[in-house]
OpenMM code with the backbone's topology and positions (N, CA, C; nanometers):
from openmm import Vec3, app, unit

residues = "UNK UNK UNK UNK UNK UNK UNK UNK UNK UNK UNK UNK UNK UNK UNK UNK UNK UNK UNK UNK UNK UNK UNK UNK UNK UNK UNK UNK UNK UNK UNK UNK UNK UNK UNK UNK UNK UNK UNK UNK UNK UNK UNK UNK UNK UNK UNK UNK UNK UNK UNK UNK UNK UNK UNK UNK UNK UNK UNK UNK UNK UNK UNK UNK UNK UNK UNK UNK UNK UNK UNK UNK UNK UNK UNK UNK UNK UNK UNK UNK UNK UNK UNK UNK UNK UNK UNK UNK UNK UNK UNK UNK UNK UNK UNK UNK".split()
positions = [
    Vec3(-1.8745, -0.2762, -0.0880),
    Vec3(-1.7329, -0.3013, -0.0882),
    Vec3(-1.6907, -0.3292, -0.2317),
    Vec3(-1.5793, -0.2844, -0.2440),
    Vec3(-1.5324, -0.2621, -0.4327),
    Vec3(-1.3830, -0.3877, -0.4058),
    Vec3(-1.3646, -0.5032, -0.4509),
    Vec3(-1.2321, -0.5762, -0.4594),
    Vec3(-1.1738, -0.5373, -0.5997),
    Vec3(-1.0769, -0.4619, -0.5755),
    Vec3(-1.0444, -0.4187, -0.7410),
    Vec3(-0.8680, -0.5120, -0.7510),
    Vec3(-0.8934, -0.5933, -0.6899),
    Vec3(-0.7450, -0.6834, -0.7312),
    Vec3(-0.7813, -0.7888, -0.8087),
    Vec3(-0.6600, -0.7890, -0.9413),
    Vec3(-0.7087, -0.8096, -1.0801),
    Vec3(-0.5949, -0.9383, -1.0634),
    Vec3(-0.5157, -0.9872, -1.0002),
    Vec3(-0.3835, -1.0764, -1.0017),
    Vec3(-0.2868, -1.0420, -1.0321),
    Vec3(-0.2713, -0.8856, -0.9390),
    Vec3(-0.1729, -0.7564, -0.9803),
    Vec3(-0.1051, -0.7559, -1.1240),
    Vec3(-0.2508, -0.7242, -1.1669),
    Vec3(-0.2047, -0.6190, -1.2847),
    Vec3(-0.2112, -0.4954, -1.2876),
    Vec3(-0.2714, -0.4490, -1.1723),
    Vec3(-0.1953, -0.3199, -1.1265),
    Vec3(-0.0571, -0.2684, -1.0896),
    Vec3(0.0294, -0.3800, -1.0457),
    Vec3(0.1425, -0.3570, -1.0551),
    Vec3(0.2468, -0.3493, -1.1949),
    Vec3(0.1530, -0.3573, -1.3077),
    Vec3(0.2391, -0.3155, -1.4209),
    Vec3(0.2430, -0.2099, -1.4813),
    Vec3(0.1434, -0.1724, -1.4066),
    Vec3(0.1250, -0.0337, -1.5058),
    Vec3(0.2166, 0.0621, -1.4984),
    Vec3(0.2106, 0.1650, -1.5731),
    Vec3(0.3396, 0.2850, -1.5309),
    Vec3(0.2919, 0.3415, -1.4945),
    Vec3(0.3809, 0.4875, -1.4023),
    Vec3(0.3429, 0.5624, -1.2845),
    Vec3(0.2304, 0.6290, -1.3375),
    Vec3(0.1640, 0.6911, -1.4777),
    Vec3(0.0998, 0.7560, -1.5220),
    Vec3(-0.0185, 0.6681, -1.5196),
    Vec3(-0.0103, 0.5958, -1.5132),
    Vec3(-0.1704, 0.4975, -1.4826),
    Vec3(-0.1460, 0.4805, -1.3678),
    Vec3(-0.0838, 0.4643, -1.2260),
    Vec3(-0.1025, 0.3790, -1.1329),
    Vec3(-0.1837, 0.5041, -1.0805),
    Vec3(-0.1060, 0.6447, -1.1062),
    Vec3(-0.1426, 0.7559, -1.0654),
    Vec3(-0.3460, 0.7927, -1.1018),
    Vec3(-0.3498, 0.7298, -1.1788),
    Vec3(-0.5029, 0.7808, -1.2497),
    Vec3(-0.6015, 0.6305, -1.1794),
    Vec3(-0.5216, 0.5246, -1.1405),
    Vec3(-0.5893, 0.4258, -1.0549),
    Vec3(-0.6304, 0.4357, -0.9215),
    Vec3(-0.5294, 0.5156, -0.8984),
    Vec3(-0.5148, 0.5599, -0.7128),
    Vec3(-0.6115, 0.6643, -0.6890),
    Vec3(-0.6425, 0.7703, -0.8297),
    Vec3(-0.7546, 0.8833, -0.8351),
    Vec3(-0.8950, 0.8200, -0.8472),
    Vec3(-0.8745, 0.7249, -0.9122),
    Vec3(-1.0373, 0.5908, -0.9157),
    Vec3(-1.0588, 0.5342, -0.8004),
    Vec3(-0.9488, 0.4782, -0.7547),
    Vec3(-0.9863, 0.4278, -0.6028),
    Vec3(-1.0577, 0.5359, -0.5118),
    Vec3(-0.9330, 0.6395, -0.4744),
    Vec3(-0.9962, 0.7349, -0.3862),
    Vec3(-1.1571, 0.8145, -0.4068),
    Vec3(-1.1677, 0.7857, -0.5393),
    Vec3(-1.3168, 0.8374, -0.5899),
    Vec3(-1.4352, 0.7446, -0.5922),
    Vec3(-1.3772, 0.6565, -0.5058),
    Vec3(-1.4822, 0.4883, -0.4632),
    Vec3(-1.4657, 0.5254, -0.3240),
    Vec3(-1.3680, 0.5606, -0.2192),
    Vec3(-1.3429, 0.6131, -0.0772),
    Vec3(-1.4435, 0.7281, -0.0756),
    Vec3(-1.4082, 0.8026, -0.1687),
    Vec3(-1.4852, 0.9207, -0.1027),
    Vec3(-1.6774, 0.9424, -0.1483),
    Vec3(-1.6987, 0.8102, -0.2170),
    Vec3(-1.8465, 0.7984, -0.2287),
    Vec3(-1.8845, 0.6903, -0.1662),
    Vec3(-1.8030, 0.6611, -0.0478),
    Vec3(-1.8781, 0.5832, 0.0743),
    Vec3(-1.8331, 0.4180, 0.0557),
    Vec3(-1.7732, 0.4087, -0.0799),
    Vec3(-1.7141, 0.2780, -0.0701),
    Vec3(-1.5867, 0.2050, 0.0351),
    Vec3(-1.5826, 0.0764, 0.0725),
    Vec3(-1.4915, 0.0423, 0.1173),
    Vec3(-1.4240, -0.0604, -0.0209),
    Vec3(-1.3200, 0.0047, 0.0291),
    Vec3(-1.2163, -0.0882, -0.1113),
    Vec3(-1.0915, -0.1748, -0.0457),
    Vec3(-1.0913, -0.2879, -0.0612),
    Vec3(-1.0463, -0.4116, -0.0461),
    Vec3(-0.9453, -0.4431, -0.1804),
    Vec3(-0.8096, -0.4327, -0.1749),
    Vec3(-0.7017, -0.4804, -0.2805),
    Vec3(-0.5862, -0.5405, -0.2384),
    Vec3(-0.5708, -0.6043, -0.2877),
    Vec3(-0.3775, -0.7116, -0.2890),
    Vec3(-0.3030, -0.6097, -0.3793),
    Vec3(-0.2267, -0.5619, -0.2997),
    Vec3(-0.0934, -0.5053, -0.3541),
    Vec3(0.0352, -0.5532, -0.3487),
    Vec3(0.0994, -0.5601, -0.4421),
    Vec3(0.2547, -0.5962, -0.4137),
    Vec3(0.3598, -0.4567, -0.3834),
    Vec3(0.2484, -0.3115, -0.4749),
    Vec3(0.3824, -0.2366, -0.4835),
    Vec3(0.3584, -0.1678, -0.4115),
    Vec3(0.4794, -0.1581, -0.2932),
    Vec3(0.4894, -0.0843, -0.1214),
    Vec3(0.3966, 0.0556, -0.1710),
    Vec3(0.4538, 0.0977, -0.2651),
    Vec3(0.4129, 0.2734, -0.2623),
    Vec3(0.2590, 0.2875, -0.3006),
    Vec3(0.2638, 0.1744, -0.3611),
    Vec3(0.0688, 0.2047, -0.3774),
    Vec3(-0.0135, 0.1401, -0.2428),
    Vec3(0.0335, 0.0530, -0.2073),
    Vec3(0.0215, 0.0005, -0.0495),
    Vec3(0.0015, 0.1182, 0.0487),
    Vec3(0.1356, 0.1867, 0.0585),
    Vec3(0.0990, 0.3065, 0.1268),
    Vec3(0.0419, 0.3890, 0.1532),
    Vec3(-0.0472, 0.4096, 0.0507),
    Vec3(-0.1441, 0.5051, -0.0133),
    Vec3(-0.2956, 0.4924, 0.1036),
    Vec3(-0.3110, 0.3493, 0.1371),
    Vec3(-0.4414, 0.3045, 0.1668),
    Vec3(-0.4143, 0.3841, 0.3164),
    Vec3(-0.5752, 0.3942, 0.3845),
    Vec3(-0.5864, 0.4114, 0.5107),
    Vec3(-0.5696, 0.3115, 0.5990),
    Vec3(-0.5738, 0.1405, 0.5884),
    Vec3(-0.4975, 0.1136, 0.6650),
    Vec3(-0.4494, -0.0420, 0.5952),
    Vec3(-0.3580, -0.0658, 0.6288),
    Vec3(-0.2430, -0.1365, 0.5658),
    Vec3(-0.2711, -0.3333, 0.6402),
    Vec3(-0.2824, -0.4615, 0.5990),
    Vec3(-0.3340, -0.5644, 0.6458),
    Vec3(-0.1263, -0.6242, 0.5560),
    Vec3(-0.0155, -0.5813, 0.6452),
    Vec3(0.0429, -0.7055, 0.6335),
    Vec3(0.0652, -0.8552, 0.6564),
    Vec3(0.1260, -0.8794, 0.5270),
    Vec3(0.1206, -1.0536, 0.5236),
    Vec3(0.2554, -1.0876, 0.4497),
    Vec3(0.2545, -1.2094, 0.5341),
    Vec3(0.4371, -1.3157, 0.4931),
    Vec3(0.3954, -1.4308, 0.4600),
    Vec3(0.4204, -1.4830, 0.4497),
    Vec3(0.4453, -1.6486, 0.4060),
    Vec3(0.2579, -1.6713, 0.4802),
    Vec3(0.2034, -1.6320, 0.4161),
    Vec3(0.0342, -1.6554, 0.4294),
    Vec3(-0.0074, -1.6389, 0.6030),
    Vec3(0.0559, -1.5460, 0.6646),
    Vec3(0.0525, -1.4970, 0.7948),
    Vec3(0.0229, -1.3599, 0.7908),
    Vec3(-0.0922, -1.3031, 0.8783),
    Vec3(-0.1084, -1.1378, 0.8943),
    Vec3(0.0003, -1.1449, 1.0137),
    Vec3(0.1119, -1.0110, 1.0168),
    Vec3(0.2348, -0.9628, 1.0442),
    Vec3(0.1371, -0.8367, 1.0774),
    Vec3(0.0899, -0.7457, 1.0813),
    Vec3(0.1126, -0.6973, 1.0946),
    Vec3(-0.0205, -0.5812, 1.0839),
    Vec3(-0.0765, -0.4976, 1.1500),
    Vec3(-0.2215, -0.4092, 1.0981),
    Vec3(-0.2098, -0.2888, 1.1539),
    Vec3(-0.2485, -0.2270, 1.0305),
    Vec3(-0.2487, -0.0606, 1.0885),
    Vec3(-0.2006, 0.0540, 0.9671),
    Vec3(-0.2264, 0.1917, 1.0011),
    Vec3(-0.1731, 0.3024, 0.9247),
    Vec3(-0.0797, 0.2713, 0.8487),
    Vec3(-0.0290, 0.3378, 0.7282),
    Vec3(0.0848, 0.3619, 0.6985),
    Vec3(0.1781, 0.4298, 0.7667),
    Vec3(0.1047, 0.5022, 0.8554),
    Vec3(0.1784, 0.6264, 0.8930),
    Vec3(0.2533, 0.5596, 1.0706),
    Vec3(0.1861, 0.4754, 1.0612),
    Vec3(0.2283, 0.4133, 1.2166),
    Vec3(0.3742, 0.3537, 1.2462),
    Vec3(0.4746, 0.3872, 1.3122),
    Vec3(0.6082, 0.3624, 1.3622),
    Vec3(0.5774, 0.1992, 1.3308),
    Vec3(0.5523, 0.1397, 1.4196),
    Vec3(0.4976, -0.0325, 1.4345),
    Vec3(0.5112, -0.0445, 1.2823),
    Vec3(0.3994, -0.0330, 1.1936),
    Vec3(0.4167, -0.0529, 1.0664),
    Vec3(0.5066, -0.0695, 1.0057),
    Vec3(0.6175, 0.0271, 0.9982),
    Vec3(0.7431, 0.1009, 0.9407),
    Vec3(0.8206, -0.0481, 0.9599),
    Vec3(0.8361, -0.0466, 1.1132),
    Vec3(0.9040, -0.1486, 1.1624),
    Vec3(0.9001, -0.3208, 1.1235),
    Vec3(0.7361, -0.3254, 1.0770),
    Vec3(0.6929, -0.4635, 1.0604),
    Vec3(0.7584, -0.4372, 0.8926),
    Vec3(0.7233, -0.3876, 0.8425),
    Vec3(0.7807, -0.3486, 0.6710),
    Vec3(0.9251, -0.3972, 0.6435),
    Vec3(0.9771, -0.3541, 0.7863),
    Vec3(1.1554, -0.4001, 0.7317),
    Vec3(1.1789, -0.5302, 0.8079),
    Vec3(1.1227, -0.5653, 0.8575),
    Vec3(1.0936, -0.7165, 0.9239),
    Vec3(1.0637, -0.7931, 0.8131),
    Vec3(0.9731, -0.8075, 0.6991),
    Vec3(0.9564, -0.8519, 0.6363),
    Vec3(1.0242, -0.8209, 0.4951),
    Vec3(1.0416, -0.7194, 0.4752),
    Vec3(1.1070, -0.7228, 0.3236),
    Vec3(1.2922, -0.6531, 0.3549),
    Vec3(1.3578, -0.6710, 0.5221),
    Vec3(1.4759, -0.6278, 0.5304),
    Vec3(1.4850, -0.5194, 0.5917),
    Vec3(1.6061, -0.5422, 0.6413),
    Vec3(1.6609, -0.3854, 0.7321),
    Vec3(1.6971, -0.2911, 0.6428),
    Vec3(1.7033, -0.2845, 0.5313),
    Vec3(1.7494, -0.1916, 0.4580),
    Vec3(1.6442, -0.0843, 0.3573),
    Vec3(1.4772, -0.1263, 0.3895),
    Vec3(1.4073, -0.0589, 0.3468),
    Vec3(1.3830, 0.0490, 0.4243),
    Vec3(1.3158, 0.1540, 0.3797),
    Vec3(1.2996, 0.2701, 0.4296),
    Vec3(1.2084, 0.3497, 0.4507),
    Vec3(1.1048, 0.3213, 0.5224),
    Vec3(0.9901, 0.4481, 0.5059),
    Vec3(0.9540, 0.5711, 0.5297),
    Vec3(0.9045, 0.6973, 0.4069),
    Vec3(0.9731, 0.7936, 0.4612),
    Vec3(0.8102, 0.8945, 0.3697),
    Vec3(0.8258, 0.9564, 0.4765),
    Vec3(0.6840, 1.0595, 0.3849),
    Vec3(0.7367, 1.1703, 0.3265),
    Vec3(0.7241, 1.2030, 0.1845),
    Vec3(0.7264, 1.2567, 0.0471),
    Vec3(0.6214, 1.3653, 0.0581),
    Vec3(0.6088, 1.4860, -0.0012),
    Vec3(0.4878, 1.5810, 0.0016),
    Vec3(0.3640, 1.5195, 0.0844),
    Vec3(0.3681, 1.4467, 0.1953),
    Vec3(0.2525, 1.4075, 0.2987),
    Vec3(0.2401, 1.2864, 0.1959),
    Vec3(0.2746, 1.1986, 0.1888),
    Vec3(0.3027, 1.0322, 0.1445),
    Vec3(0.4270, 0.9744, 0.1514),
    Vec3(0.3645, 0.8575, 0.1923),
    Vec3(0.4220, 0.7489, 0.2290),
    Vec3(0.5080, 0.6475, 0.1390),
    Vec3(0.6231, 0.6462, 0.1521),
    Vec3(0.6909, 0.6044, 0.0242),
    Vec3(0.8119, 0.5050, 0.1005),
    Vec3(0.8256, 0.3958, 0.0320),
    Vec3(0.9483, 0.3056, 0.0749),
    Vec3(1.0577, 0.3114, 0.0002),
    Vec3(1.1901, 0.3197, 0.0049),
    Vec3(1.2590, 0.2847, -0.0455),
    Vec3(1.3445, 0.1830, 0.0103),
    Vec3(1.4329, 0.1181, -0.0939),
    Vec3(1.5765, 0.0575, -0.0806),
    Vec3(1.6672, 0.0975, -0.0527),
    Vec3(1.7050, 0.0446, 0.0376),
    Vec3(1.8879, 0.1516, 0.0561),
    Vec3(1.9978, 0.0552, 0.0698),
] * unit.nanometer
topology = app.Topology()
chain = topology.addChain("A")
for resn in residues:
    res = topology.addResidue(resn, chain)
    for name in ("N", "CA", "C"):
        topology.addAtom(name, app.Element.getBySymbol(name[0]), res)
C-alpha cells in the first residue's frame, strides 16, 4: 500500500503537475499497488476507483465516482449547487 498524502500539497500544484501525479499514481495501480490519499480537490478525488467521503470527521458516504448515491452525497456535503458530470469518460465537479 503506497499513502502518498503529503498535507495536501498536492492540491497546489498546477494542472500540469497534478496531471503527471495522477500518471504516477495510476502507474502504482497498475503494478499491483493499493494507493491510499486525502484529497481536497473534487476532480482529483474523482479520478480514484473508489471514493471514502468525509464531513466534520464522519464517513458520509462510500463508493464509485461514478455512482448516482455518490453524486448525491457530494452535494449534501459541499451544496446543492455542485455538479457532477463526466468529461471525455471523467468525472468532474463543478460549481454552479
Amino acid at each position: 500500500m503506497t499513502d502518498i498524502d503529503r498535507g495536501g500539497a498536492f492540491a497546489h500544484l498546477d494542472p500540469p503537475h497534478q496531471a503527471e501525479w495522477m500518471t504516477l499514481v495510476r502507474a502504482r495501480v497498475a503494478a499491483g499497488h493499493s494507493v491510499v490519499s486525502v484529497l481536497h480537490e473534487l476532480h482529483l478525488a474523482l479520478q480514484a476507483d473508489h471514493l471514502v467521503l468525509m464531513a466534520e470527521g464522519r464517513i458520509v458516504h462510500t463508493g464509485s465516482p461514478a455512482d448516482a448515491a455518490m453524486h448525491d452525497a457530494l452535494r449534501q456535503v459541499f451544496g446543492p449547487s455542485l455538479r457532477v458530470v463526466q468529461i471525455e469518460g471523467r468525472w468532474v465537479a463543478l460549481p454552479l
